[in-house]
C-alpha positions in Angstrom: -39.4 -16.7 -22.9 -36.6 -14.6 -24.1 -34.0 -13.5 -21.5 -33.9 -9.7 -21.0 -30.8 -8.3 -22.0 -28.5 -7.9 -19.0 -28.5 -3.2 -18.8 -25.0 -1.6 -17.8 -26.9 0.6 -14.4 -28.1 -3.3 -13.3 -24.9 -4.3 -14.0 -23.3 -1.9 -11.9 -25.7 -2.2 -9.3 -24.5 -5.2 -8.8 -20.7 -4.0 -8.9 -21.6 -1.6 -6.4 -23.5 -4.0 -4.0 -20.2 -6.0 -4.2 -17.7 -3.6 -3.2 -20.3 -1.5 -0.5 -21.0 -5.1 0.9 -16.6 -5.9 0.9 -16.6 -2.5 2.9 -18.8 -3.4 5.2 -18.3 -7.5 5.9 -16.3 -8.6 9.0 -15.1 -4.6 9.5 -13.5 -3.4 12.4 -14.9 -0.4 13.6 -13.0 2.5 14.9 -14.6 5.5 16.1 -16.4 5.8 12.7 -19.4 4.0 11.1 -17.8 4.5 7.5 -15.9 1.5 7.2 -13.2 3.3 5.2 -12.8 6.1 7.4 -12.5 3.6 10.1 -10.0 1.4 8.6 -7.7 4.6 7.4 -8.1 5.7 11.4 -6.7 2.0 12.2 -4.4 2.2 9.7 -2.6 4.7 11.6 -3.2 4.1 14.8 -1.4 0.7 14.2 2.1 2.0 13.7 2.1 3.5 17.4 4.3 0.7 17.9 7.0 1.6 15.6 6.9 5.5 16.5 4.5 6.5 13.6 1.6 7.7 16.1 0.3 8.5 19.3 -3.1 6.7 20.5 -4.1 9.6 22.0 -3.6 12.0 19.0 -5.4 9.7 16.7 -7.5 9.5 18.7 -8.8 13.2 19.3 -8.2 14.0 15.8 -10.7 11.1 14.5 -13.3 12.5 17.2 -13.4 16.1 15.1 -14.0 14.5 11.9 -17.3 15.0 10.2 -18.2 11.3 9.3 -18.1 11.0 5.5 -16.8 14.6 4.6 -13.7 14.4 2.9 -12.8 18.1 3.5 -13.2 17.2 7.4 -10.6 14.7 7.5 -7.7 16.7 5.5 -8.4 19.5 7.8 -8.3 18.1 11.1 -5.7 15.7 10.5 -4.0 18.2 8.8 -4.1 20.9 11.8 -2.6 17.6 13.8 0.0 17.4 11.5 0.9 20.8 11.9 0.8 20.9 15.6 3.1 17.9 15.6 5.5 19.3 13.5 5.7 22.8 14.9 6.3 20.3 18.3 9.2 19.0 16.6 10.8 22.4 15.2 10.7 23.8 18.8 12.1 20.4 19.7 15.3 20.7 17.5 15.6 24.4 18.5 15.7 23.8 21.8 18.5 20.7 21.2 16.0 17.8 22.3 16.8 15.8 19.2 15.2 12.4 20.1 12.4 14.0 21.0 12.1 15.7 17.9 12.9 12.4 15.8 10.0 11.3 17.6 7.5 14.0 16.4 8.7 14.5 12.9 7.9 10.8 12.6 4.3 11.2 14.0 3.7 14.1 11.8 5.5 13.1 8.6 2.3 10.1 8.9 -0.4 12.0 10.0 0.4 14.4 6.6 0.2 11.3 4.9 -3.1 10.7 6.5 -4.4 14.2 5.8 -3.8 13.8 2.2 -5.8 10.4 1.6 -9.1 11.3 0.7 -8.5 14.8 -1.5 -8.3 12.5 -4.9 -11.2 13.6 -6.2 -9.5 16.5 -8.4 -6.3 15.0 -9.2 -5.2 18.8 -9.7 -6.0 19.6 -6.6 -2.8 21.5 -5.3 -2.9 20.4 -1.5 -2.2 16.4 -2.8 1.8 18.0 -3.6 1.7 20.1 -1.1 0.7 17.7 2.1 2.9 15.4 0.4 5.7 17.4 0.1 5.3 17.9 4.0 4.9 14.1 4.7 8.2 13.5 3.1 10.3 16.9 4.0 9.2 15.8 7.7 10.4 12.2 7.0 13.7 13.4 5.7 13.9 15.1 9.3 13.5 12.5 11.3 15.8 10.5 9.3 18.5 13.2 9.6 18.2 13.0 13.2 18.4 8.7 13.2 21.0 7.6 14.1 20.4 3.7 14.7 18.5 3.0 12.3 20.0 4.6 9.7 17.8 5.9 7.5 19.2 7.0 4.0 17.3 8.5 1.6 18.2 7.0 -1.9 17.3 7.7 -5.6 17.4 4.4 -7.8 17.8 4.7 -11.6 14.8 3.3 -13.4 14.4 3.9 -17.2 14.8 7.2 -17.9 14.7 9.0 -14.7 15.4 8.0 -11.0 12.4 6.2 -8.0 12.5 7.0 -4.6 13.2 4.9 -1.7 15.2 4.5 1.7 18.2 2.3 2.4 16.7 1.6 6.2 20.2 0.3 8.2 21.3 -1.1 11.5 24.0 0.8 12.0 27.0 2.7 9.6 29.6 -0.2 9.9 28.9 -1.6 6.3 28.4 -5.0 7.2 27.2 -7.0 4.4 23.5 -8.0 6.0 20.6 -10.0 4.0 18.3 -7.5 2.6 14.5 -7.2 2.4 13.0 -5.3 -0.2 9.6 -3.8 0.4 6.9 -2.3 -2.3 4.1 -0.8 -1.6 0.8 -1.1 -3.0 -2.4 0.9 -4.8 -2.1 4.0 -2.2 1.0 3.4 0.1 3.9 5.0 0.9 7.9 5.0 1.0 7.5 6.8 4.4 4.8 4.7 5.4 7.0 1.6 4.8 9.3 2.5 7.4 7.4 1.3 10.2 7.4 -2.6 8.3 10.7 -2.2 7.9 11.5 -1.1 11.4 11.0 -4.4 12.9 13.1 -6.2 9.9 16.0 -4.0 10.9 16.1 -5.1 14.1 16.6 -8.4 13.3 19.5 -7.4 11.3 18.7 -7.0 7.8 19.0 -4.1 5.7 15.6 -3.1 4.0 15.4 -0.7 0.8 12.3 0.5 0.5 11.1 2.5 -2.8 8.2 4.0 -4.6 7.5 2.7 -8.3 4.9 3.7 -10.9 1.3 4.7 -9.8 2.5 5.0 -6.5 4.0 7.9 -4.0 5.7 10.8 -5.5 6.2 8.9 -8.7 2.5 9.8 -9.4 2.1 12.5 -7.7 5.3 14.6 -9.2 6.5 12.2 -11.9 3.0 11.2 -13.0 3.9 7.8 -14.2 1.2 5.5 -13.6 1.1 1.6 -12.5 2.5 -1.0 -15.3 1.8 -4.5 -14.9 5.3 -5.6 -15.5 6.8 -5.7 -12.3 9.9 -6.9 -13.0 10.8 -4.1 -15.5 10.6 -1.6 -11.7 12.2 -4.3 -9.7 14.9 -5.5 -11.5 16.6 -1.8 -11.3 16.0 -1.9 -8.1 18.4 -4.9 -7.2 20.4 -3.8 -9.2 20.7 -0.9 -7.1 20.8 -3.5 -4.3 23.2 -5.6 -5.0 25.6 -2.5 -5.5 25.3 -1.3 -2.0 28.6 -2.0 0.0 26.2 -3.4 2.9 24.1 -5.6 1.2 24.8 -9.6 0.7 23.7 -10.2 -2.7 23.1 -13.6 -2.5 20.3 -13.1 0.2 17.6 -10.4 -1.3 14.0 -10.9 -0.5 11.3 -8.7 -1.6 7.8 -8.5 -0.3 4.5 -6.8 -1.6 2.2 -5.2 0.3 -1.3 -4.5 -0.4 -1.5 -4.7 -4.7 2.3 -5.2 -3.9 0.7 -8.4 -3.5 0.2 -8.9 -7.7 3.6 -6.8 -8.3 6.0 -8.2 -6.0 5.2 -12.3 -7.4 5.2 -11.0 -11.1 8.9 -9.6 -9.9 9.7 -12.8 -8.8 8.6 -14.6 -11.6 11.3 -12.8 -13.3 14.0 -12.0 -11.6 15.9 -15.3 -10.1 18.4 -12.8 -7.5 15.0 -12.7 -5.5 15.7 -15.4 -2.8 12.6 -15.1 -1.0 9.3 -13.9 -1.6 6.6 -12.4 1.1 2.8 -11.3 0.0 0.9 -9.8 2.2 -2.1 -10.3 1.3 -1.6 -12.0 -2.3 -3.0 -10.7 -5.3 -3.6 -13.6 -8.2 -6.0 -11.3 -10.5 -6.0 -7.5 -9.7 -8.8 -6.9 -12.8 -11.1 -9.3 -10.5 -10.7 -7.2 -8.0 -10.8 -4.2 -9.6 -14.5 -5.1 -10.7 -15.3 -6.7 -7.9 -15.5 -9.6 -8.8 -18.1 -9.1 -11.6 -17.9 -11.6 -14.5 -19.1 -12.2 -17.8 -21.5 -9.5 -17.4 -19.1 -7.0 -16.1 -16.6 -8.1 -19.0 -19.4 -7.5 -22.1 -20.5 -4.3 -20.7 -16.7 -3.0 -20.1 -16.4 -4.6 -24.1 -19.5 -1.9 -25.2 -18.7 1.3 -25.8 -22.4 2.5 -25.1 -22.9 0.2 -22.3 -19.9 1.6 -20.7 -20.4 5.0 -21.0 -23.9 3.9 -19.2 -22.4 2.2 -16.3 -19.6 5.5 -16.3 -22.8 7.7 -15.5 -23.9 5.6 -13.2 -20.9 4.7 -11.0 -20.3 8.7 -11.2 -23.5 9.5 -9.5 -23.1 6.9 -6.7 -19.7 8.1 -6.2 -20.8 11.5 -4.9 -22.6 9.4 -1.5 -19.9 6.6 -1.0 -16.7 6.6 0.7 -15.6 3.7 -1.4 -16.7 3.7 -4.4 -15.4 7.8 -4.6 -12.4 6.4 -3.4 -11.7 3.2 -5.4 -12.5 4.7 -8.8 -11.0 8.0 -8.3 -7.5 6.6 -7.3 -7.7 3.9 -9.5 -8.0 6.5 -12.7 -5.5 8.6 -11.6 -2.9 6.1 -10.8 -3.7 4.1 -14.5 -3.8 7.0 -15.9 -7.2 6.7 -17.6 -10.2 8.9 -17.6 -13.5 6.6 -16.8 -14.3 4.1 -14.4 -15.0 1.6 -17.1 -11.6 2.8 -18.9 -9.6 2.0 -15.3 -11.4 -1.4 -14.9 -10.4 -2.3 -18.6 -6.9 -1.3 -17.7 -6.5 -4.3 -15.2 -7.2 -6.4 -17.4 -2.9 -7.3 -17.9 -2.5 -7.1 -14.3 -2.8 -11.5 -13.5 -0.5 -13.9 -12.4 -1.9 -16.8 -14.2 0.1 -16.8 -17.0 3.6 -16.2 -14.8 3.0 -18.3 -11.7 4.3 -21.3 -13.1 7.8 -19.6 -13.4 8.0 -18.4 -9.5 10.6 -20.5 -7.7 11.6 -18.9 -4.9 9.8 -19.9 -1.2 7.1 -17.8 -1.1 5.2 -17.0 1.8 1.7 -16.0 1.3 -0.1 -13.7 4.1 -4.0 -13.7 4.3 -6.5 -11.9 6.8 -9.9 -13.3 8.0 -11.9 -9.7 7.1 -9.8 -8.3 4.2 -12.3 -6.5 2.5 -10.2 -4.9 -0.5 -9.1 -8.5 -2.5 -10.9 -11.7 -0.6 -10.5 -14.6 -1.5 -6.9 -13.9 -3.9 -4.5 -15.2 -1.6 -5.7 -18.4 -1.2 -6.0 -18.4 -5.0 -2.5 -17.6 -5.0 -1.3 -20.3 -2.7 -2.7 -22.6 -4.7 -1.2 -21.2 -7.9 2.2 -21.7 -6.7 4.3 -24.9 -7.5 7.2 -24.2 -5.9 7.9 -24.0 -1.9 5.1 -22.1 -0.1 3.7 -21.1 2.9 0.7 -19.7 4.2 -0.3 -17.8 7.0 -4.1 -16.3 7.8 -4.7 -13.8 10.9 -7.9 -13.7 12.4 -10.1 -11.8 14.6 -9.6 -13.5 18.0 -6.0 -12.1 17.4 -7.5 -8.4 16.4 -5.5 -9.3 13.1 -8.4 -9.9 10.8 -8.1 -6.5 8.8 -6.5 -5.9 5.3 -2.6 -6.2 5.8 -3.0 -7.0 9.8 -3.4 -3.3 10.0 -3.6 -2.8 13.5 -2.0 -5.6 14.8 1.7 -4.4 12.7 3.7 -6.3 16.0 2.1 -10.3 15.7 2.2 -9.4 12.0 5.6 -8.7 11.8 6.9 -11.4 14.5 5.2 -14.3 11.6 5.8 -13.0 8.8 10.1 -12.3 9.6 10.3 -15.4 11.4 9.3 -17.2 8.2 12.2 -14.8 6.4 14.6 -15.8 8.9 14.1 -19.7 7.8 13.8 -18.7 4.2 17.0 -17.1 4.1 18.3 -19.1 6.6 20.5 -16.7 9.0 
């Protein structure tokens, strides 16, 4: 009997069964069913440690959101954002300046939290504006920092500049080892801060930047993601090495999130990358990005009907799902593409397979137990890698099982810098 010929809607069905069922596996649930919502709410409430929240605020701000209604979070973590900031104006005014360190910090990351779900319209004006406030409330607290020192930088990079912060111990210009952090599909310079925080205090200096697709490079630059790496972070060390406090001989970089594909490729590349962190690794971002989907996936993305099918398909499902509005409306905006099939066919470059082989650096690969947004590519990294390696999976009994550790940013931190500490050997 002749096989029926594989449709694009079953196709995608089974695409969307794979990424609802990614969302849902092993989650840790936080005041919200959705598992997104959830892990965003965790997400935040996991820099507490490093100054970037207060349980309790997080806390009542999650408990007025209308589960699943994007317009609900902006606003209420917006109107906490707000609150927090005005906190920290009458702070200054009144000449409490740690205090209002403190509180441009909070809010600076709850404005980043406010702004996370409005990508449905990419023109949507409030994505600049609540950005604009995440970072002008950043650049407050940093003004008022005085160990660390938190210098906001602008790094030459083609033909126009990339954002980042030179994240100090103190002003003395002592030549330190430096760690140099990217972010990932929807991070952060700002957000950075609180992984580089606990890198500073072991004395290093961290840079931290915003490059292609990500940040205010999208957002007011509109440059999207490329899959070569190294042409971003090769401009950035050579920023690095520049600096009067940095030892040029000892530059790490670590990825975070995709950062996990774009950091490696960087190091494939660049040989004044000493050390190399992942956390988690990323050995084939256009697997993930179809979740995993195969040959099937692959011809229908190939067929110009069958995709446009599977486009009107994954539209209509978009309008219930957290995720899937989520992951396909970011990823076309930050690839610059128009369709779901079009972003999915854009990933295609983004693999390590054909560049492993010239990573030589230690590399130190980070994995969690219930990551739900790239399983199984770490380990498919690890094993890539010829040259020294490491590996290190978090797990639930330690409440570290999530994507990135998120919630559990201390035991993270303490594992993944004592391996830096022996890489670079200080």
């Amino acid at each position: 009997m002749k096989a029926a010929r594989f449709s694009a809607p079953c196709a995608f069905l089974i695409l969307v069964a794979s990424l609802v069922a990614a969302a849902d596996a092993s989650a840790m649930k936080l005041v919200f069913k959705d598992p997104d919502y959830s892990y965003q709410t965790l997400r935040v409430i996991g820099t507490a440690p490093s100054g970037g929240a207060d349980i309790g605020e997080v806390l009542a701000t999650a408990g007025r959101i209308t589960e699943g209604d994007d317009e609900s979070w902006d606003r209420e973590w917006l109107k906490t954002a707000q609150r927090v900031a005005k906190l920290a104006e009458d702070y200054s005014a009144a000449g409490h300046a740690v205090s209002a360190k403190e509180a441009f910090l909070r809010a600076s990351n709850y404005y980043r939290a406010a702004e996370f779900f409005l990508h449905s319209d990419v023109h949507d004006p409030r994505i600049i504006e609540i950005s604009r406030e995440s970072r002008s409330c950043f650049l407050r607290f940093a003004a008022l920092s005085g160990r660390p020192v938190v210098r906001p930088v602008r790094i030459p990079y083609e033909k126009t500049t990339l954002p980042g912060y030179l994240i100090l111990p103190d002003a003395s210009r002592t030549k330190r080892p430096l760690l140099i952090i990217t972010t990932g599909f929807d991070g952060t310079a700002e957000e950075l801060y609180f992984e580089a925080l606990p890198a500073m205090e072991r004395g290093y200096d961290c840079l931290v930047f915003e490059g292609p697709g990500q940040g205010a490079v999208i957002r007011e630059q509109n440059i999207p993601f490329r899959p070569d790496w190294e042409k971003v972070v090769t401009p950035v060390v050579d920023f690095a090495a520049a600096q009067p406090e940095v030892d040029p001989d000892r530059i790490a970089l670590e990825g975070r999130s995709m950062g996990g594909y774009l950091a490696p490729r960087a190091a494939a590349f660049e040989p004044r990358i000493k050390a190399c962190i992942v956390d988690g690794g990323i050995y084939d971002f256009h697997e993930v990005s179809t979740a995993r989907g195969g040959p099937e996936i692959e011809k229908i993305l190939d067929d110009a009907q069958a995709s446009q099918k599977m486009d009107k398909t994954i539209l209509e499902k978009m309008a219930t799902n957290t995720r899937l509005r989520w992951v396909f409306n970011d990823g076309m905006w930050k690839f610059g593409v128009r369709t779901p099939s079009e972003w999915m066919r854009s990933t295609r470059p983004y693999r390590l397979r054909d560049v492993v082989d010239r990573i030589k650096c230690p590399m130190l690969v980070v994995d969690s137990q219930g990551d739900k947004d790239a399983p199984g590519q770490s380990r498919k990294l690890f094993e890539a890698l010829s040259g020294p390696k490491q590996m290190i999976l978090f797990g639930g009994e330690e409440g570290a099982e999530e994507h990135c550790q998120a919630g559990a940013l201390a035991l993270s931190r303490e594992s993944i810098l004592n391996w830096l500490d022996d890489a670079l050997k200080k």
